[in-house]
N, C-alpha and C positions, 0 to 999 in steps of 0.2 A: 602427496598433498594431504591437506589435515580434513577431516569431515567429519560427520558425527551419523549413529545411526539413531533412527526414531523407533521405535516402536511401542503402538499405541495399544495397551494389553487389549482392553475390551472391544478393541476393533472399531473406535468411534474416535473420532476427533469434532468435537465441540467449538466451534469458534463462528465469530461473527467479525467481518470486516471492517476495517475502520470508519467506510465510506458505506453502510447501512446500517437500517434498524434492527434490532433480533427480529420483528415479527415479519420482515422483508420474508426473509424466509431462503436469505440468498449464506451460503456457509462460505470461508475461506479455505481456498483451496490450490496450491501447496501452502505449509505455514509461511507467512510471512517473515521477510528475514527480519524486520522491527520486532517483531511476537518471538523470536529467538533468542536475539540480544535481550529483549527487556525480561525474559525467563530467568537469561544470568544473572542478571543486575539482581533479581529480586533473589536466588539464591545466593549472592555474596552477602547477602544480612544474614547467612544462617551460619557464615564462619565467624571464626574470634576474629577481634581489631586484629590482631598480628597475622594472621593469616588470609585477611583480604590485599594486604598491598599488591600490585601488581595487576591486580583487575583493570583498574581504569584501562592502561596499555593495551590489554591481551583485549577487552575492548573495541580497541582503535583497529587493532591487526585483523580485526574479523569486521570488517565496514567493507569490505571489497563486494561485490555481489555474488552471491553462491550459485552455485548450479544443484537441479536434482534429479534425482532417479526415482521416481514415482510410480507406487502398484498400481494394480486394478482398484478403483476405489468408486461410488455414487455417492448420492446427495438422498438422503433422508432425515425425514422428521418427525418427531413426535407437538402431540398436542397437550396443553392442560391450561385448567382453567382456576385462575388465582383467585381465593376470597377477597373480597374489599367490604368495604363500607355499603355498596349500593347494593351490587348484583358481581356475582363471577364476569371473568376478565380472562379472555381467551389469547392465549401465551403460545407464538413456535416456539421449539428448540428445535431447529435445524443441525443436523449433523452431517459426516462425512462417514461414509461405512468402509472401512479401508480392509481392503484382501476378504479373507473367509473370514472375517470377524475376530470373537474370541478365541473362538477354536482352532486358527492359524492365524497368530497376527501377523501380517505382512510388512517388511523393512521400509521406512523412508530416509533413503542415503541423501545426504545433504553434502556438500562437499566446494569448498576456495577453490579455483584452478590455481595454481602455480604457488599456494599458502603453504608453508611450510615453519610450524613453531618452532623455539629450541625444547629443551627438555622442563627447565622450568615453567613454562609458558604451559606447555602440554600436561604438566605434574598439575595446575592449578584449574586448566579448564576442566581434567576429569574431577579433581573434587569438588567444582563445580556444578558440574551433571550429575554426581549423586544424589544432591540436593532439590533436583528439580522433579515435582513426581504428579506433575500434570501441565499441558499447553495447551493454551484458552482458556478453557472453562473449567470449572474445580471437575466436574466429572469426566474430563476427557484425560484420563488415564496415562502415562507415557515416561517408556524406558528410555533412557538417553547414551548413548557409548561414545568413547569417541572414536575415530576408524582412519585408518589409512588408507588411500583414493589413489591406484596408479593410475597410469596415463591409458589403458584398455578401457577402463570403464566407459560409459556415455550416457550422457544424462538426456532426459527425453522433458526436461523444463528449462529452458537456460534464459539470461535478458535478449530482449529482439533488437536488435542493428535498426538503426534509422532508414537503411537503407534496403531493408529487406520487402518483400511483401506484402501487404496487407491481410491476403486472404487465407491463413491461417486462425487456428482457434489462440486467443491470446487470456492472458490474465493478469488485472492489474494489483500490485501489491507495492507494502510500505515499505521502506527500506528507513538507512538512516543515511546523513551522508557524513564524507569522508573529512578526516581532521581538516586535511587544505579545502574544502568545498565548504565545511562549515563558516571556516576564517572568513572567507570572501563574502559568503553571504551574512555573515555578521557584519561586517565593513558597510557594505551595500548599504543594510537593515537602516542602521546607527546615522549613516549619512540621508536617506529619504526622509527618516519618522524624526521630527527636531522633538526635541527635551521640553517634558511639559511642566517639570515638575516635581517631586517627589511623589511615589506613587502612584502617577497619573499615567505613567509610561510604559507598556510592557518592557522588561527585561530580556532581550534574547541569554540564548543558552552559550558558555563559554566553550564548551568543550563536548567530546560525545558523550562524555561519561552525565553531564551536566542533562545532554536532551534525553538519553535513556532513562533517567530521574523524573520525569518531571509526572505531576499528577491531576488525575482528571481535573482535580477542584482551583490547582492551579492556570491549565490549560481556561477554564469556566472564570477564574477571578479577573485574568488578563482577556478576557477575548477573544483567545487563540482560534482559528477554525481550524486547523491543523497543530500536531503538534513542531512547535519551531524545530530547525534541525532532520527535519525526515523529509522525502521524498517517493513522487510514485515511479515506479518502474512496472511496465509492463515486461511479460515474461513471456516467450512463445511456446508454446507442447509441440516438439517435435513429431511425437507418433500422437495415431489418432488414438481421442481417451478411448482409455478400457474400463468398460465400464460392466462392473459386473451384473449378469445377468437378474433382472428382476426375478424376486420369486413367485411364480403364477400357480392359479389351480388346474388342476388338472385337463389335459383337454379333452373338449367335449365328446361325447359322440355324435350330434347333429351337425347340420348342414351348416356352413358358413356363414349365409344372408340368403333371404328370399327379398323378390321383387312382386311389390303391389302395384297398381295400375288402378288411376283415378280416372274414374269415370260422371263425368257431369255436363252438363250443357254449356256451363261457363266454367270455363278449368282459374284454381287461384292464379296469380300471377307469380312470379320469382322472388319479389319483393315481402311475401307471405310465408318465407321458407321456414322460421321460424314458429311460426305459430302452427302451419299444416305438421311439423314435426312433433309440436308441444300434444297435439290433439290427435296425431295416431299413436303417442305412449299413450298416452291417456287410455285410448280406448281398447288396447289390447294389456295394457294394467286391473281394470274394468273387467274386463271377461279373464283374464286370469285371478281375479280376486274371488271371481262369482262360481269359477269353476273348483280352486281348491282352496278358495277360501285363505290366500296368503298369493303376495306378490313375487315371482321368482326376483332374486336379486340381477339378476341382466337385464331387467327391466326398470328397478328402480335406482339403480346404481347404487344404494345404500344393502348394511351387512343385516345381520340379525338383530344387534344394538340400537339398527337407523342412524348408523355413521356412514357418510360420506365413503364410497369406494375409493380407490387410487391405482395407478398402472392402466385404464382406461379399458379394462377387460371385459366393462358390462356392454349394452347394446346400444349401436349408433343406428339415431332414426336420420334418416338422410331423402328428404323431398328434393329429384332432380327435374329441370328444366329443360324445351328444348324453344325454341325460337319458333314464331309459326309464318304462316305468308306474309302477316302484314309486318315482323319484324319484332313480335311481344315477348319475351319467355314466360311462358307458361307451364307450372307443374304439371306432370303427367304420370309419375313413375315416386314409389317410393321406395327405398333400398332400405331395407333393417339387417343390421347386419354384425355380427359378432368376431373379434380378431380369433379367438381358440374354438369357433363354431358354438351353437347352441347348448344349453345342457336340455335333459329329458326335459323336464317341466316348463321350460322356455319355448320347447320345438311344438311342445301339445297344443300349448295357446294357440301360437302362431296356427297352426293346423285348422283348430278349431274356427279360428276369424275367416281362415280361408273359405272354408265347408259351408258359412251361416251368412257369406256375403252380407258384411254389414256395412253401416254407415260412419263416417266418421263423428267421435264424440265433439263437443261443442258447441258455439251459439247455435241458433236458429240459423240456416242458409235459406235464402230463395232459391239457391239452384243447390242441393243435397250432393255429398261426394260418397259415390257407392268406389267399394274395395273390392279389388279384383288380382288374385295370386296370376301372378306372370310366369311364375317359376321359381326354384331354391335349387341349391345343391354348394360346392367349392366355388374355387376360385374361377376355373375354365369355365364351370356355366352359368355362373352369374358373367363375366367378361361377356358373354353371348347375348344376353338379354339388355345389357346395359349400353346399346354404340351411340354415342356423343351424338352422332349424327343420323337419323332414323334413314335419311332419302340414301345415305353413303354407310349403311353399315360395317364396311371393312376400313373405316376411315381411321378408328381408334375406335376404345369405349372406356366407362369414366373409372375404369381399374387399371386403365394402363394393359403395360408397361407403357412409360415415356420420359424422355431425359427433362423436358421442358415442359412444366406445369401452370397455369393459370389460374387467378380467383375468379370460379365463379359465382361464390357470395362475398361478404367482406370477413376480412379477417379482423375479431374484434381482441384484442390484445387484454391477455386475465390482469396484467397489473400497467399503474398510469406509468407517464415517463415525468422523469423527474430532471429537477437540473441540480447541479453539482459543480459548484464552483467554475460556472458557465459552460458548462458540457455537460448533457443531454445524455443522459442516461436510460436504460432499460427502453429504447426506442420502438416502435411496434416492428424493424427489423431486427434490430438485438433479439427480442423476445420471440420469431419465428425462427431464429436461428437455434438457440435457443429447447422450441418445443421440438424441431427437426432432430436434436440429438434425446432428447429426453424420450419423447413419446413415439417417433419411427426408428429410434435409432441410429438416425444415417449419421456418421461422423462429419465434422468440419470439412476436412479435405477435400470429402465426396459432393459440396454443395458450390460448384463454379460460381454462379453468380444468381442474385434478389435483386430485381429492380423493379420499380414501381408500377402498377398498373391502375392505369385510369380507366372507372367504370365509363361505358360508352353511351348511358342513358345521361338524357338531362340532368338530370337530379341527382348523379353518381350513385358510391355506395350510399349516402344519406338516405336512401328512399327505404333499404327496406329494415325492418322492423329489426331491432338489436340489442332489445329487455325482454328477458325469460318475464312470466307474467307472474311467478313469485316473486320476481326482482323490482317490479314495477313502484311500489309503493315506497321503496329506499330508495331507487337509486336513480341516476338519470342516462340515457341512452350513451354507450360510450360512443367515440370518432371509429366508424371504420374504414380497414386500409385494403388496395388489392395489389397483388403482388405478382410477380411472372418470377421461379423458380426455377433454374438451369440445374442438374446435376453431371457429374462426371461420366455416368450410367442409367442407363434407364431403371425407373423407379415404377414398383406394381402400387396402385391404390386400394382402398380408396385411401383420398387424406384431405382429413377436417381436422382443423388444428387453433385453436385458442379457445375464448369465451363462448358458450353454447355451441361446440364440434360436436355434441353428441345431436344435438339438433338441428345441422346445415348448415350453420354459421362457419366463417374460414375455410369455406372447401374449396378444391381445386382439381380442376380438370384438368386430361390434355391438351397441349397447344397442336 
């Protein structure tokens, strides 16, 4: 079988999909096979007249849908900010970090089931691929071969069957379609849209070679919302992604998380979890400024620069709840708590807040919330300190282990959902799926079932507060959702996951 191999020198593949914006911040990933063909197409300009015939065909011969064999690869991106006229214009460039980078680039085998060229066919598509010396994006780097595919190999991206499953990880990509699929839907086209005219009409495309051609300014002249001639194909990932390991700092040598205990006459309610979260950084931000005079970064989540951290390594303030007689939840307990444990100067503060029993920072209260260290250490002794249920302490506690998880804040989802040629895009379940592979790691496979959880108060999740109070002045409270999470295995927490998780928003306990 005829295939070609990828390799992307600098270890990055650059591309943005057809169906978002760059600043989505969402990369294509495997290449699209439309982004393959239209690679050729633009290296047959770089032959003589006499030496492109035969392209359009070789072409037509490769419309079949390919299968791939795909590395270890993630999703990363860089930021920069464009001059204009007014003020700087802040710009993703989203990438694909594929294998060990530069320093080992790793193969992307792409390959027809059952395609087999003759020798002319084969003689023309390699000097085709010499010519090609990036996919996507000008800085996305990339060796092209062509390769022989026996029947052992197996691809771990192939099209998904109508009839298979749903509950795998899938992805949706452009294709082109095939000479007879074109015809027909040219037929179709010609018969709906009546003749308006001279140039009042879009033109559909005759042939493949005709839709591989076609250009933004053209698709923009006629209206197109797609390019005529293509089509989506969703692809399924057989194995679960590998996704190479983030690069972390070192791990710490303190304790994991410590637990504080509010103490007041009138405890906040659950509804407040945001904010009691916003005002115990605050106040241990505050005394670690006062004590060395600089903020440790797992406190402020920003670097040395005051850029924004990423990998979610700094510190989660997390205000938990427990339900009282009359049926309320009320905060009682705050968990701060670090994934690689504390570093030195992180573990002092803490220390220190503990020693000086202070108040928390913020308005004026009528009833004042004094701090009170519960305990710190790993995972086993915070699990101790932390049980869902105070009156049933062996019941569970809010680290797990448990296969089935619930909200018990809302999960406020980081980006809107969009519609897309009447489908409903990046939906607040898309996007918890989503943060489950990115930020815990857990593969597709391993998440049985997300169904929906309706908050039990009156007022749903609406009631409680869901603007960081930097956010307040831009922006307006998003929808939040609650969810009930099945896994295949039980899952240790904690897990706070979407807009302000570092501050209690989208957590979830055991059921």
């Amino acid at each position: 079988m005829i295939g070609l191999r990828l390799t992307f020198t600098a270890g990055r593949y650059h591309a943005t999909g057809w169906d978002h914006h760059v600043n989505e911040g969402v990369a294509e990933w495997p290449p699209a096979p439309w982004r393959i063909l239209r690679a050729l197409v633009a290296a047959s300009y770089r032959l003589a007249d006499h030496e492109r015939g035969g392209v359009s065909e070789l072409l037509e011969r490769l419309t079949p849908l390919p299968v791939y064999r795909l590395p270890a690869a993630s999703t990363a991106h860089l930021r920069h900010y464009m001059p204009t006229d007014n003020k700087p214009v802040k710009v993703l460039d989203t990438f694909v970090a594929v294998g060990d980078g530069a320093r080992a680039p790793a193969e992307v085998l792409v390959w027809w089931p059952g395609l087999e060229l003759t020798d002319p066919e084969r003689e023309l598509l390699g000097r085709l691929l010499q010519h090609v010396a990036y996919l996507g994006r000008a800085e996305s780097w990339v060796e092209i071969a062509v390769a022989d595919v026996d029947e052992s190999q197996t691809p771990n991206a192939r099209p998904q069957a109508f009839d298979e499953p749903a509950n795998v990880q899938t992805v949706r990509l452009l294709t082109v379609q095939s000479t007879e699929e074109l015809a027909a839907w040219r037929e179709r086209w010609l018969e709906a849209v009546p003749a308006k005219g001279k140039g009042k009409s879009p033109t559909p495309p005759a042939s493949v070679w005709d839709v591989l051609n076609v250009s933004t300014a053209e698709l923009q002249r006629e209206r197109w919302s797609q390019a005529p001639g293509s089509c989506w194909v969703d692809y399924r990932l057989e194995e679960p992604p590998r996704v190479r390991p983030r690069a972390r700092r070192a791990k710490q040598t303190g304790p994991s998380g410590a637990v504080f205990l509010l103490e007041s006459a009138v405890r906040p309610s659950a509804d407040q979890t945001l904010v009691i979260a916003e005002r115990m950084r605050s106040t241990v931000m505050a005394l670690a400024n006062k004590r060395t005079g600089a903020v440790p970064w797992q406190f402020s989540g920003k670097d040395h620069n005051d850029a924004p951290l990423t990998g979610h390594e700094h510190a989660y303030f997390l205000p938990l709840a427990r339900r009282d007689r009359d049926g309320r939840e009320l905060i009682d307990r705050v968990l701060i708590w670090a994934r690689d444990g504390f570093a030195p100067d992180t573990w002092a503060s803490l220390q220190q807040l503990a020693a000086s029993g202070r108040r928390l920072r913020g308005q004026a209260d009528e009833h004042p919330l004094e701090l009170i260290l519960a305990g710190y250490g790993g995972f086993d002794q915070l699990r101790a300190l932390l049980p869902v249920n105070a009156a049933h302490p062996l019941e569970g506690s809010w680290l797990g282990p448990s296969r089935t998880w619930v909200s018990a804040t809302p999960f406020v989802p980081p980006r809107f959902t969009k519609s897309r040629r009447n489908q409903l895009i990046d939906t607040p379940e898309d996007q918890l799926r989503w943060l489950l592979r990115e930020v815990l790691g857990v593969p597709e496979h391993e998440v049985s079932e997300i169904e929906t959880e309706e908050s039990k108060d009156t007022f749903g999740w609406s009631r409680f507060v869901r603007v960081r109070k930097k956010d307040r002045s831009r922006t307006a409270a998003r929808a939040g959702s609650g969810f009930r999470i099945t896994f295949t295995k039980p899952v240790c927490g904690p897990i706070a996951l979407g807009y302000g998780a570092h501050f209690g928003l989208g957590l979830f306990r055991p059921a």
